[in-house]
C-alpha positions in Angstrom: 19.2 -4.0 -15.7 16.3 -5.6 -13.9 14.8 -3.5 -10.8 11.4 -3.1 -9.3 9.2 -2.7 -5.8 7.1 -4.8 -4.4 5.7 -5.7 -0.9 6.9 -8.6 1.4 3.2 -10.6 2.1 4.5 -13.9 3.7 6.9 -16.5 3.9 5.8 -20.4 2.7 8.1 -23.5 1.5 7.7 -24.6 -2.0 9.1 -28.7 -3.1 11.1 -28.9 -5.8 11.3 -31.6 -8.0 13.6 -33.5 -6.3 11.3 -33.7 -3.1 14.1 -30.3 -1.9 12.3 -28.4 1.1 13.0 -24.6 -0.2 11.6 -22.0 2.2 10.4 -19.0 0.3 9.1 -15.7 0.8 6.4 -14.1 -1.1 6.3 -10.4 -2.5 3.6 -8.9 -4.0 4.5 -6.7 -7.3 1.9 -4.9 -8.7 3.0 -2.9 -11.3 6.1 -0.3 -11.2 5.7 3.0 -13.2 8.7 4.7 -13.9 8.1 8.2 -12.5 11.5 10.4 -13.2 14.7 9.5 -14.5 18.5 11.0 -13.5 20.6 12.2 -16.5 24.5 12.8 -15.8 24.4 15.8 -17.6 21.7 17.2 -15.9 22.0 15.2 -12.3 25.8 13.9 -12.3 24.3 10.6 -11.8 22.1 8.3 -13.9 19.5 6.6 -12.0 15.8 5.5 -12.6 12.7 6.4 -10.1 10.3 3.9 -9.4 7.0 4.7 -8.4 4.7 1.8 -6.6 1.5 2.0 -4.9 -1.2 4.6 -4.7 -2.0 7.7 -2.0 -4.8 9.7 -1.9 -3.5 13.1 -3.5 -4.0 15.2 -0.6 -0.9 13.3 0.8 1.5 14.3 -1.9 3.5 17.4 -2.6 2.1 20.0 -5.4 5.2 19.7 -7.0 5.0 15.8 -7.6 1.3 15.7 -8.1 1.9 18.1 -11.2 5.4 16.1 -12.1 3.8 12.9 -12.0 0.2 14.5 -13.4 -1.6 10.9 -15.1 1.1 8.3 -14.2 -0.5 8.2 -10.6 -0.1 9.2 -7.0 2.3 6.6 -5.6 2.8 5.7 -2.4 6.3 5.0 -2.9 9.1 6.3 -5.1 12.6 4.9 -4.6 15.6 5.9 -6.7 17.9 2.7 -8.6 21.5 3.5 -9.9 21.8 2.5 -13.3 24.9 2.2 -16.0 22.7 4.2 -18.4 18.9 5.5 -18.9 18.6 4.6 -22.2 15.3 2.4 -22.8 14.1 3.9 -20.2 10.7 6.6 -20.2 8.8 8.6 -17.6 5.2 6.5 -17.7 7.0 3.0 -18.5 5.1 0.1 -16.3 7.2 -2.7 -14.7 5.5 -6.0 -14.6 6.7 -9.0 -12.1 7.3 -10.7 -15.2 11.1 -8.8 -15.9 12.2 -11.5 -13.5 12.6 -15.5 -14.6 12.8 -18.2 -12.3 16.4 -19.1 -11.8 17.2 -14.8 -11.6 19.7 -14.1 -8.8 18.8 -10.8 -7.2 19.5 -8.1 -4.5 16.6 -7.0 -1.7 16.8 -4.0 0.2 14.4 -3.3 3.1 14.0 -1.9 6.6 14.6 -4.3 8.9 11.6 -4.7 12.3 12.1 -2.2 14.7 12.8 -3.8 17.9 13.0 -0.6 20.3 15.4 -0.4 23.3 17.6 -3.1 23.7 20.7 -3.8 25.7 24.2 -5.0 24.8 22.8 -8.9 25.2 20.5 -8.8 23.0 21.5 -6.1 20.2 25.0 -6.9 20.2 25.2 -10.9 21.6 27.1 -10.0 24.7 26.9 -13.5 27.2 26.4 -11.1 30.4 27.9 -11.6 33.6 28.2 -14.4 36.2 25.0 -15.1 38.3 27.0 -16.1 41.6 30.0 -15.4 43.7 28.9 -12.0 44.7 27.4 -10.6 41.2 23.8 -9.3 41.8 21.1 -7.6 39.6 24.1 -7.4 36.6 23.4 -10.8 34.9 22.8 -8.7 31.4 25.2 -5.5 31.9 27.7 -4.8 29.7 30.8 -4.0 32.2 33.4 -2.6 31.3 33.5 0.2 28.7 37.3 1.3 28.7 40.3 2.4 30.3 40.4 6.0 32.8 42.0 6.9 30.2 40.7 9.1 27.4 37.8 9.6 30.1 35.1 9.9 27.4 33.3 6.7 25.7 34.6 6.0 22.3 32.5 6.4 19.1 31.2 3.1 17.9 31.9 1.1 21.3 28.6 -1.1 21.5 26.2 -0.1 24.1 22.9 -0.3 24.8 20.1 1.5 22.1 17.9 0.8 19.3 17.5 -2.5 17.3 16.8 -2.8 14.3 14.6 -0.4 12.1 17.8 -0.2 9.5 18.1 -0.5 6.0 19.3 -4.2 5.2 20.4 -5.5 2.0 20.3 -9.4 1.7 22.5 -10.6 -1.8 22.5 -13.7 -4.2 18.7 -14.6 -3.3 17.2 -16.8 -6.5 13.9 -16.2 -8.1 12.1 -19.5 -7.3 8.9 -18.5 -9.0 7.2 -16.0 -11.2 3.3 -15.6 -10.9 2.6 -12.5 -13.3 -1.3 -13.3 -12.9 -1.1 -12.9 -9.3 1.9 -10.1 -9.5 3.7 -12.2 -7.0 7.6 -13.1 -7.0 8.5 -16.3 -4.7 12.2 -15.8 -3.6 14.0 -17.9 -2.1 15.4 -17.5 1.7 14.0 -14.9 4.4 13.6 -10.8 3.2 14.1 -8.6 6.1 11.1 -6.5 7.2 7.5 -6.8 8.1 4.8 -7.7 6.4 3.6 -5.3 3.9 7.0 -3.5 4.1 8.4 -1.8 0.8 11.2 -4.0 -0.7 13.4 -2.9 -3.7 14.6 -5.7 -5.8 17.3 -5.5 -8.5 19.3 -7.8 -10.5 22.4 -9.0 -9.6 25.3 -8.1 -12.5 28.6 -9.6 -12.2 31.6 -7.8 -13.2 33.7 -9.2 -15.8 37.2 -10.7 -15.1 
């Protein structure tokens, strides 16, 4: 199973050979060090930590710092399910370089934070008429149910935060592979900002 972290630099468009206008984003993947792994004996689970970046040590718990000890003081861990943890090792590096161009993967990141928004925006409403008696109400929501149960229901869509959410984006293809650079160029958009944290894994398809 292929998996690793990286960070989201920028977005560009790359030509294929057929003269194709592909727009790309870039990630920059310096090397993964496996940090921990999850046993089902042990856990009840079987998953693999990654560990990317680096953190001054003051920053870091006493009980990772001495888990961790020479691998490094990363800046990130993030945990991957995995059928099994064999092949796997505490102190194992991850290269850009697991990934071939053609790959179809997975990206998970936190989308941009947008702050408070209203029910046009964060949910698409169209908002109200902007004549025939309607004033200062052009973007309100209206309505939000019946007098009866005289409460608002859970999940009816309101006014509140955008964004800043964990987003997973599926079936994206590995356009390029640049392990001297420790880039990946995937195709299509990756949600977050620049310099965000985004966890990649291999797509495996079930068998029929």
């Amino acid at each position: 199973m292929k998996i690793l972290l990286g960070q989201k630099k920028s977005m560009t468009q790359v030509f294929q050979d057929d003269g194709t206008v592909v727009p790309v984003t870039i990630i920059q993947v310096t090397p993964n060090v496996v940090a921990d792994l999850r046993t089902a004996e042990r856990h009840g689970y079987q998953a693999v930590q990654l560990g990317y970046g680096s953190r001054s040590p003051r920053r870091i718990a006493k009980p990772q710092r001495q888990q961790w000890q020479a691998m490094g003081n990363f800046r990130w861990v993030r945990e991957f399910r995995v059928p099994t943890t064999e092949g796997w090792r505490p102190g194992q590096k991850i290269e850009a370089n697991v990934f071939q161009p053609g790959d179809t993967v997975q990206v998970t990141a936190t989308s941009k934070g947008r702050g408070f928004a209203g029910v046009v925006k964060r949910h698409h409403f169209r908002g109200g008429p902007a004549s025939h008696g309607h004033k200062d109400n052009l973007r309100a929501p209206g309505s939000i149910g019946a007098t009866f149960p005289q409460h608002v229901l859970r999940g009816t869509r309101m006014a509140g935060r955008l964004g800043h959410a964990r987003v997973t984006i599926k079936n994206l293809k590995v356009v390029a592979v640049k392990p001297e650079r420790h880039e990946l160029v995937l195709s299509g958009a990756v949600p977050g900002p620049r310099n965000g944290l985004v966890m990649i894994q291999g797509r495996t398809h079930a068998k029929r």
